[in-house]
C-alpha positions as CSV (number, residue, x, y, z in Angstrom):
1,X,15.7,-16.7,-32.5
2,X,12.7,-14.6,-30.4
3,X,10.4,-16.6,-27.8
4,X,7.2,-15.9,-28.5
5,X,5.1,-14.5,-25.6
6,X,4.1,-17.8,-24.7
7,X,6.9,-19.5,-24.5
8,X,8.4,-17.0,-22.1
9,X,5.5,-16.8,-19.9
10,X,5.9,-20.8,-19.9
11,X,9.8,-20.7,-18.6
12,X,8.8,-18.4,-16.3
13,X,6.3,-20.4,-15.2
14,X,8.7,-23.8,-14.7
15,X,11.1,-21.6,-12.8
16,X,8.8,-21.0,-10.5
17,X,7.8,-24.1,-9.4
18,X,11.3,-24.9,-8.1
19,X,11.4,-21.3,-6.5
20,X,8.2,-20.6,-5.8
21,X,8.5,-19.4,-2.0
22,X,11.7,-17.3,-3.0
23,X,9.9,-15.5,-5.4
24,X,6.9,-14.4,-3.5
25,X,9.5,-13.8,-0.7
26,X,10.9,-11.1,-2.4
27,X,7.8,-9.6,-4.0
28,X,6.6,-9.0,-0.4
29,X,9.8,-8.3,1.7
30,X,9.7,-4.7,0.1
31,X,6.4,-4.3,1.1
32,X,6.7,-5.3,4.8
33,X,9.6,-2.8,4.9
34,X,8.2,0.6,3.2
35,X,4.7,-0.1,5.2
36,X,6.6,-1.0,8.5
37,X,7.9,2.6,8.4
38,X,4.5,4.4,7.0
39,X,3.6,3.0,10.6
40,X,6.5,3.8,12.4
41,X,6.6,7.2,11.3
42,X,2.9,7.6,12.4
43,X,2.9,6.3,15.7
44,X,6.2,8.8,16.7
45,X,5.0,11.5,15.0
46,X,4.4,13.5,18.2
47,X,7.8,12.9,19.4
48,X,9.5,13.7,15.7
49,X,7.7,16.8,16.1
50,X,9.2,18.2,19.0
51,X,12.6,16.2,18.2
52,X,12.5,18.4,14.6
53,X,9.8,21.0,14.6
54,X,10.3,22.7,18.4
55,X,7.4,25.0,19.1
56,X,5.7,26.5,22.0
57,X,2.5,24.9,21.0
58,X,2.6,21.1,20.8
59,X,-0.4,21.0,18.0
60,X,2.1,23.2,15.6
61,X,4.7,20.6,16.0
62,X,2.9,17.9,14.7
63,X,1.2,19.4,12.0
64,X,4.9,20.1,11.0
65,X,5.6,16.2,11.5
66,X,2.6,15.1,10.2
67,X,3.7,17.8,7.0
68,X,6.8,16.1,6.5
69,X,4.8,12.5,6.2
70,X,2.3,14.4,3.7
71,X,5.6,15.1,1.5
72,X,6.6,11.9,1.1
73,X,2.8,10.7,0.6
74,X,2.5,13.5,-2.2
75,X,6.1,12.4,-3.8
76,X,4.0,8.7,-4.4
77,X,3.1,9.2,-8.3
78,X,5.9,10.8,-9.3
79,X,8.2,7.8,-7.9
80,X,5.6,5.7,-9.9
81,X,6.7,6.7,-13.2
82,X,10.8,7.3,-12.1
83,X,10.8,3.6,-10.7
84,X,8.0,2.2,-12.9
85,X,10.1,3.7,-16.3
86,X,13.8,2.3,-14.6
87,X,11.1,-1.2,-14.3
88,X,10.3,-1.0,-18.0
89,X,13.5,-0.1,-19.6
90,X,15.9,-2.1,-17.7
91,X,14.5,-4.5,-15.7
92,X,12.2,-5.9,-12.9
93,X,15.2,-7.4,-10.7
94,X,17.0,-3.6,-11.2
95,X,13.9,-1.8,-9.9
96,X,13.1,-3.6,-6.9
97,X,16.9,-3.8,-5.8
98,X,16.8,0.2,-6.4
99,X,13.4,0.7,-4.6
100,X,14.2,-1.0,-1.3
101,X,17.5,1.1,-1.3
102,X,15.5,3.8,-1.9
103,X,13.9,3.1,1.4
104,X,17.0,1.2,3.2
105,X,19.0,4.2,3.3
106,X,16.7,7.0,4.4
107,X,15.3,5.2,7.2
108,X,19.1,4.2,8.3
109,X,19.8,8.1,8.4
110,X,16.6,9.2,10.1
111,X,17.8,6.8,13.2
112,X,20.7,8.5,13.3
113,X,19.7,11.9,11.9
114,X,20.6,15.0,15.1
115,X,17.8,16.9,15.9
116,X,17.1,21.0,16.1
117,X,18.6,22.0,18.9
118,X,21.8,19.7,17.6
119,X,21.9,21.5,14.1
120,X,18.8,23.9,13.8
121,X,17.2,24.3,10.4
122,X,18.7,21.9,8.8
123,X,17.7,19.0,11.0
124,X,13.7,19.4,9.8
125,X,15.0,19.9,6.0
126,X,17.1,17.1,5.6
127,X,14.3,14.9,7.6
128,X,11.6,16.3,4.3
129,X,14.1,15.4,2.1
130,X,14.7,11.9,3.5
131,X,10.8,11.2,3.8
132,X,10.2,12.4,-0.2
133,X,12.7,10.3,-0.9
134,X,11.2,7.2,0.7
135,X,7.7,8.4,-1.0
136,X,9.4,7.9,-4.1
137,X,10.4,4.7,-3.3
138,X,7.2,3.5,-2.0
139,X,5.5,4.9,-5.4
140,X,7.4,2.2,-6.9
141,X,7.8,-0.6,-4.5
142,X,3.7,-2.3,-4.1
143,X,3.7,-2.2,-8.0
144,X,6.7,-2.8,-9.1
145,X,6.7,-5.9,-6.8
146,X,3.5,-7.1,-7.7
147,X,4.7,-6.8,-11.8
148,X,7.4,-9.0,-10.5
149,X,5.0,-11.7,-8.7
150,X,2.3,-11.5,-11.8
151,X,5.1,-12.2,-14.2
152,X,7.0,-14.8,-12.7
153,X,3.9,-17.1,-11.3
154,X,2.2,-20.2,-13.1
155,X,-0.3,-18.9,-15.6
156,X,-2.9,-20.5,-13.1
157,X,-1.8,-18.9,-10.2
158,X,-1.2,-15.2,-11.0
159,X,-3.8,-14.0,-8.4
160,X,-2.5,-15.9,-5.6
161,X,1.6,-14.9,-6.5
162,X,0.0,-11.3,-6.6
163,X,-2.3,-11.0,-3.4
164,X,1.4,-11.2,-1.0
165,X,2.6,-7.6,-2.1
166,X,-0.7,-6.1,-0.7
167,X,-0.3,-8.6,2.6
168,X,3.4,-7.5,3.0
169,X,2.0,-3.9,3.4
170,X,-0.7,-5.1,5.3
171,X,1.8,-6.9,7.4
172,X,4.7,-4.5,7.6
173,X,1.7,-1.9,9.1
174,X,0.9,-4.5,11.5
175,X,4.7,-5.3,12.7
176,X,5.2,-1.4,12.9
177,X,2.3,-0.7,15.1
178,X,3.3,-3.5,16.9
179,X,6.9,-2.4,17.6
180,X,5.8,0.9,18.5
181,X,3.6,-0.5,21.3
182,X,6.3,-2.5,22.4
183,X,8.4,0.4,22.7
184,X,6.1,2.7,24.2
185,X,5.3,0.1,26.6
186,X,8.8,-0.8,27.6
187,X,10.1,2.9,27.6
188,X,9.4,6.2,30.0
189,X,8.3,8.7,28.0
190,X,11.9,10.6,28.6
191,X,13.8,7.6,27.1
192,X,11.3,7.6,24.1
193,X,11.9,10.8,23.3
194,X,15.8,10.8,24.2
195,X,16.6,7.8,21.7
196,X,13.9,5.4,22.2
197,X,11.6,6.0,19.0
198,X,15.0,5.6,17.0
199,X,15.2,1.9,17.9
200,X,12.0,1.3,15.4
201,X,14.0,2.9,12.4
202,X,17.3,1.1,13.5
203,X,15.1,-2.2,13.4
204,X,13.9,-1.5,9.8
205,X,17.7,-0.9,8.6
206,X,17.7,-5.0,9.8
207,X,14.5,-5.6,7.7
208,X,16.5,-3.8,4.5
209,X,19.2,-5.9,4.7
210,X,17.4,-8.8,4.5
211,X,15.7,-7.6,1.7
212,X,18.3,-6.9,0.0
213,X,19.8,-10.1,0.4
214,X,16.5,-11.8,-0.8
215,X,16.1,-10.0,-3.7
216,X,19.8,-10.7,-4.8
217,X,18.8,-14.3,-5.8
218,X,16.1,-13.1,-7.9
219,X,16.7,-14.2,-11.9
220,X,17.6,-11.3,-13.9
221,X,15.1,-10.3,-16.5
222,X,15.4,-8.6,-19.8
223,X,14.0,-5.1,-20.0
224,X,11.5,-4.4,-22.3
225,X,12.4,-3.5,-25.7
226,X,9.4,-2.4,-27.7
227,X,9.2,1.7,-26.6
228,X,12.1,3.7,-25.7
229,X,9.8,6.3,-23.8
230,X,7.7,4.1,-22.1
231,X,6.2,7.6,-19.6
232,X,5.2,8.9,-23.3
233,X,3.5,5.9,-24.5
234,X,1.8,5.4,-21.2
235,X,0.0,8.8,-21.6
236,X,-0.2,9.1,-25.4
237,X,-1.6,5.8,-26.5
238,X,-2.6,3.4,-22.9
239,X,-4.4,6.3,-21.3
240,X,-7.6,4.2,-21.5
241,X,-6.3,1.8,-19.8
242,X,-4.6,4.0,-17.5
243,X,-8.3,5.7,-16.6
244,X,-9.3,2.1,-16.5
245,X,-7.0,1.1,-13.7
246,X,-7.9,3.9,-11.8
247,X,-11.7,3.7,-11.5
248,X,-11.3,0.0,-10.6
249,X,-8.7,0.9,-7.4
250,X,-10.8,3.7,-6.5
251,X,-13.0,1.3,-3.9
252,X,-10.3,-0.4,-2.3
253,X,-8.6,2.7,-1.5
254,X,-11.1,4.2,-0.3
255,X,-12.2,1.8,1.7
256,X,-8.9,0.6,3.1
257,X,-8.0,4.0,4.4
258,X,-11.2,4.7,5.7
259,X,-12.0,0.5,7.5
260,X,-8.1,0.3,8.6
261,X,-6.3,3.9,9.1
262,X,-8.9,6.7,9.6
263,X,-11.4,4.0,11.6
264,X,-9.3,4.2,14.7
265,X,-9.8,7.8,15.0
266,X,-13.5,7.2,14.4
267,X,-14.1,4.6,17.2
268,X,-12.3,7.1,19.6
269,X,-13.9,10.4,19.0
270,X,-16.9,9.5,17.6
271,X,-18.2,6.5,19.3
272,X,-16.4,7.3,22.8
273,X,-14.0,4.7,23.3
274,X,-10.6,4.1,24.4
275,X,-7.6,4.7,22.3
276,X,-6.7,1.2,23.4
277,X,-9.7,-0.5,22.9
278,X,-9.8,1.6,19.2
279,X,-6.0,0.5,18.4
280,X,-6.9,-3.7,19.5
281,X,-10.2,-3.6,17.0
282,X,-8.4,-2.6,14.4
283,X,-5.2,-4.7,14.6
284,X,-8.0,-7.7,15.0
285,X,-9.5,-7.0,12.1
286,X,-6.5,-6.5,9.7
287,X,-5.3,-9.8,11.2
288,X,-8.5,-11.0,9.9
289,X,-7.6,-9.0,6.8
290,X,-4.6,-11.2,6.1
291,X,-6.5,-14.8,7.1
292,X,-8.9,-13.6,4.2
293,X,-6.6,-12.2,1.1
294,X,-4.8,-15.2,0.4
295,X,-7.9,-17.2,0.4
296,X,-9.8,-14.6,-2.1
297,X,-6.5,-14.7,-4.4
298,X,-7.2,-18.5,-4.6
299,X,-10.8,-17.8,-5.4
300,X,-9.8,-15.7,-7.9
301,X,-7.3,-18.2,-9.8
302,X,-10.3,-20.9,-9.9
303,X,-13.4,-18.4,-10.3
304,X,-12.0,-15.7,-12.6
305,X,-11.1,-11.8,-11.7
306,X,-14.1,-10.8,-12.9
307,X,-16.9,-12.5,-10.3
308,X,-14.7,-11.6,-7.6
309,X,-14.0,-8.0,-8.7
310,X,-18.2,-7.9,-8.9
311,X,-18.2,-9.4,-5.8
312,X,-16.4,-7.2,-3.9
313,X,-17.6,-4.0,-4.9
314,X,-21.0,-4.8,-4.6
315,X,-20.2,-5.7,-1.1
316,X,-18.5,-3.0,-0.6
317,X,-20.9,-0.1,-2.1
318,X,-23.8,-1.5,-0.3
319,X,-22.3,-2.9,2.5
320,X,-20.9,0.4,3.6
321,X,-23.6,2.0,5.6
322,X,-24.8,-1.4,7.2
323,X,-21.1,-1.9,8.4
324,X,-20.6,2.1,9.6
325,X,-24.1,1.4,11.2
326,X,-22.0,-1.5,13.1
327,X,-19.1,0.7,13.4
328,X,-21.3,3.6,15.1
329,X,-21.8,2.0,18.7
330,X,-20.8,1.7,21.9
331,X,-20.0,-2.2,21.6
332,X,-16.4,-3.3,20.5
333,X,-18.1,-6.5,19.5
334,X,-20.5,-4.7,16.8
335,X,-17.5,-2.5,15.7
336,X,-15.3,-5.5,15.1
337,X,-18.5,-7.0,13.2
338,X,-18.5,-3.9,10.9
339,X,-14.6,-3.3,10.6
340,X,-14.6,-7.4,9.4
341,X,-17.3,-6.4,7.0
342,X,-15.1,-3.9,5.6
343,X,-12.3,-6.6,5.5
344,X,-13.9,-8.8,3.8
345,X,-15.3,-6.7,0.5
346,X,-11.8,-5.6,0.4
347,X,-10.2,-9.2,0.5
348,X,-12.4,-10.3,-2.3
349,X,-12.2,-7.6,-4.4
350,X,-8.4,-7.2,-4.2
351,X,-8.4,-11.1,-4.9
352,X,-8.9,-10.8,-8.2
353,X,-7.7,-7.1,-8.6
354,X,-4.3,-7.2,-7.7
355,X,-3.4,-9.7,-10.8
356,X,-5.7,-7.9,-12.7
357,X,-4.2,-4.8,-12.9
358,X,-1.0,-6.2,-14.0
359,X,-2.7,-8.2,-16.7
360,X,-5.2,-5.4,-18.3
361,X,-1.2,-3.3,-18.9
362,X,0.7,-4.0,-21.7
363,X,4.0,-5.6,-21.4
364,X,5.8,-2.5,-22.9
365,X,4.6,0.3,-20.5
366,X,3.7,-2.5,-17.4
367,X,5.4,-0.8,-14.9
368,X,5.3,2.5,-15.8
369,X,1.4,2.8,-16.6
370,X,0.2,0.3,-13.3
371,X,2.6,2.6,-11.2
372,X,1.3,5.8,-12.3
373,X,-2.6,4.6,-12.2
374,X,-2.2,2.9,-8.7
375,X,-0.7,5.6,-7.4
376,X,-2.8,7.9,-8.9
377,X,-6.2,6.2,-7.7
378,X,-4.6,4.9,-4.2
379,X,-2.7,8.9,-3.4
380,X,-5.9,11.1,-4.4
381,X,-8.7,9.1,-3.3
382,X,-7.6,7.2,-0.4
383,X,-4.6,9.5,0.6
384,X,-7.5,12.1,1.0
385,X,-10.5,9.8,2.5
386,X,-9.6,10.9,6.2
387,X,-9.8,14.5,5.2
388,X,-13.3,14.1,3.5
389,X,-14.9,12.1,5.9
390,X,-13.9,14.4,8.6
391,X,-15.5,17.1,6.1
392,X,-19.0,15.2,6.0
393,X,-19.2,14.2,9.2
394,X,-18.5,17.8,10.6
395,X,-20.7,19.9,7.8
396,X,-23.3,17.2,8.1
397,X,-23.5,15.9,11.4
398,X,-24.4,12.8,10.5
399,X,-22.2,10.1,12.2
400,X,-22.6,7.4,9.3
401,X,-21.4,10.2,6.9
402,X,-18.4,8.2,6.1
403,X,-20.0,5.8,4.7
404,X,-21.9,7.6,2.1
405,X,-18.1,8.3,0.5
406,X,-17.3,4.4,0.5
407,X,-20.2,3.7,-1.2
408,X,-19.8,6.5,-4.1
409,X,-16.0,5.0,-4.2
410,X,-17.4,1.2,-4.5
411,X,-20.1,2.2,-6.7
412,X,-17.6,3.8,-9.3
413,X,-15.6,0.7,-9.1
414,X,-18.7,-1.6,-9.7
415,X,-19.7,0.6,-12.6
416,X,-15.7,0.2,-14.0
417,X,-16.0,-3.9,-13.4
418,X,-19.5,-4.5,-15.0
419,X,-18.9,-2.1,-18.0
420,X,-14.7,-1.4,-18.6
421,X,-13.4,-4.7,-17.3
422,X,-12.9,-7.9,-20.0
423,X,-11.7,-11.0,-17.9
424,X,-7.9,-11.4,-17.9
425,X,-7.6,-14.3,-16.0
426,X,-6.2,-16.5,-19.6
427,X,-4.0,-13.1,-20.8
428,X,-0.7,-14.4,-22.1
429,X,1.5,-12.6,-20.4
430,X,5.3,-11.5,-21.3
431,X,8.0,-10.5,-18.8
C-alpha cells in the first residue's frame, strides 16, 4: 500500500531524531570539500600557471590558469541538470555518493598530475578536463546536498537542517585559504612551486575519503517515480518556478561574491591596503558569516521564510551603499564594519532561503529544477559580479560603484519575495 506524502515526510522525520548529526554531517562534508578546492585552486593559481601554461610573460600564464578555473565555473549548470536528473530518477543517497567522486578523483589526479615540461600539451589539457569535471560536480553537490538535508529534517526544522550545506562551502573556503597560508608560510617559494602547492590537493583526497565514508551510512531513498524526464518537465511545465528561484538567489549571489571574494581585491587596490591586512578582514568576517547563518536558519524555523527573506533583502538593497561607504576607507575597523553588514543581510536572507528553495520545487523535478535555477542565478550573476564591478568602477570612477550592482541584485530579490514568494515554511514535503 502507498504512504501518503505525509506519512513519509513523518518517518523521515523520526529517523532523524536518532541521526540527526549524521545527517547534517553528510549534507555538509561535500560542501567543505568542492569549496576547499574552489580555494585552493585560487590561491595557486600563479604557480599552476607556470607549472601548466609556461610563458614568457607571467600575466599570460595566469590568465591561462585562471581560464582553466573559468571552465569548470562555466560547466556549473550543466552538472546541475546531469546530477540533479541522476538525484530525481534514482536517488538522493546515489547522487551525493556520485558527486563527491566526481570531485574525489580529479583533485587526487591534479596532485599528482606531471607538468609541461614533463608531458607538453597534454599536461594543460587534461588539467581543463579534470577542472570541468569537478565544475560538474560542484553544479550538483550544494543542491543536491541541501535536497538531502530539507528532506530528511523534522518538519519544524527544515531551515536549520538546510543552512549547513551553505556553511560547509563557507567553511571548506575558509579551511582552503587557511591551508594555503600555511603552506606559503612554511615553504620557500622554490619548494612551493617544486611540489609544495600539491600538498593542498593531496590533503583534500583525505577530506574525500571521509566523505565518502560518511555518506555511506546514509539511508537509501527511493527515486522519484512520477516523471521519467524529469530535465523536460522542469523546462516545460515548472519553468515558473524555475524563474522564481532564480530572481530570489539573485541577491545572495551577488552579494556573496562581491562582500566575500571580489572584496579582497577591493580593499587592496582601491582603498590602499595590504594584501595581508585585505586577506585577515575578510576571513574575520566570513567567520562572522558562519557565527550568524545557523542562528538566522533557527529564526527562520520559528518566524517563517518569508519575514526573513524580506528581511534580508531589504537589508541588503539598501544597505549596500552605506556598507561600501564603510568598505571605502583607509580604516580596517570601518571595513570590517561594512564587510559584517554584508554578512549579516546575507545570513538572514539565506536563513530562510536555503529551505525555501527546496520547498517552493516539486517533489518530481526537486533536484533537477533547484540545480538548474541555483546554478543558473548563482553562475551568471554572481560568477560575473567581479567582472561588472570592475566595469563600473573603471567606466564610472566612482569608488562606491559596486554597490549600486548589489542593490539592483537585492532589489530584484525583494521585488521576487514581496510579490512571487507564498510562505513554505508548513509545505508537506515528500522525499
Amino acid at each position: 500500500m502507498m504512504s501518503s506524502s505525509s506519512d513519509i515526510q513523518d518517518a523521515g522525520s523520526e529517523i532523524n531524531k536518532s541521526g540527526r548529526t549524521r545527517t547534517i554531517l553528510a549534507g555538509l562534508v561535500g560542501n567543505i570539500m568542492e569549496w576547499y578546492d574552489f580555494a585552493i585552486y585560487g590561491y595557486f593559481a600563479a604557480t599552476i600557471g607556470k607549472q601548466f601554461f609556461p610563458s614568457e610573460d607571467p600575466s599570460i600564464s595566469l590568465i591561462a590558469s585562471f581560464g582553466a578555473f573559468a571552465a569548470g565555473f562555466l560547466a556549473r549548470p550543466l552538472g546541475g541538470i546531469v546530477f540533479g536528473r541522476i538525484g530525481d530518477i534514482v536517488g538522493r543517497k546515489r547522487v551525493l555518493m556520485l558527486s563527491v567522486l566526481a570531485m574525489a578523483v580529479p583533485t587526487t589526479l591534479i596532485a599528482f598530475l606531471p607538468g609541461f615540461e614533463t608531458i607538453g600539451i597534454l599536461a594543460p589539457i587534461i588539467l581543463v578536463l579534470l577542472r570541468i569535471i569537478q565544475g560538474l560536480s560542484v553544479g550538483g553537490e550544494y543542491t543536491s546536498s541541501i535536497v538531502f538535508l530539507v528532506e530528511q529534517a523534522p518538519v519544524k526544522r527544515r531551515s536549520f537542517f538546510a543552512v549547513w550545506g551553505m556553511w560547509g562551502a563557507v567553511l571548506g573556503i575558509l579551511a582552503g585559504s587557511a591551508i594555503g597560508d600555511v603552506v606559503a608560510t612554511v615553504l620557500t617559494e622554490e619548494q612551493i612551486a617544486d611540489w609544495g602547492w600539491r600538498v593542498p590537493f593531496l590533503l583534500g583526497s583525505l577530506v574525500a575519503v571521509s566523505c565518502i565514508l560518511v555518506r555511506r551510512s546514509i539511508t537509501k531513498d527511493a527515486p522519484s517515480p512520477e516523471v521519467s524526464s524529469p530535465v523536460k518537465h522542469t523546462f516545460m511545465v515548472h519553468y515558473p518556478t524555475v524563474i522564481k528561484v532564480i530572481l530570489l538567489n539573485i541577491g545572495t549571489a551577488v552579494s556573496f561574491y562581491a562582500a566575500f571574494v571580489y572584496v579582497v581585491t577591493y580593499v587592496k587596490e582601491v582603498d590602499g591596503l595590504p594584501e595581508e591586512i585585505a586577506l585577515n578582514l575578510n576571513t574575520g568576517s566570513m567567520v562572522l558569516l558562519l557565527l550568524f547563518m545557523p542562528i538566522a536558519a533557527w529564526m527562520a524555523d520559528q518566524l517563517g521564510r518569508k519575514p526573513m527573506m524580506l528581511a534580508g533583502s531589504f537589508l541588503l538593497a539598501f544597505g549596500a551603499i552605506p556598507f561600501f561607504h564603510l568598505i571605502h576607507t583607509t580604516e580596517p575597523m570601518y571595513i570590517l564594519l561594512g564587510e559584517i553588514g554584508f554578512a549579516i543581510g546575507i545570513s538572514i536572507f539565506s536563513g530562510g532561503l536555503n529551505a525555501a528553495n527546496v520547498e517552493l520545487m516539486p517533489t518530481s523535478v526537486r533536484c533537477t529544477g533547484l540545480a538548474f535555477s541555483y546554478n543558473a542565478s548563482v553562475g551568471i550573476f554572481g560568477g560575473l559580479t567581479p567582472l561588472i564591478v570592475t566595469w563600473l568602477l573603471t567606466t564610472t570612477g566612482d569608488p562606491i560603484a559596486p554597490a549600486y550592482w548589489i542593490a539592483f541584485a537585492g532589489g530584484l530579490s525583494l521585488i521576487a519575495t514581496l510579490f512571487l514568494y507564498r510562505e513554505t515554511q508548513h509545505k508537506v514535503l515528500s522525499p
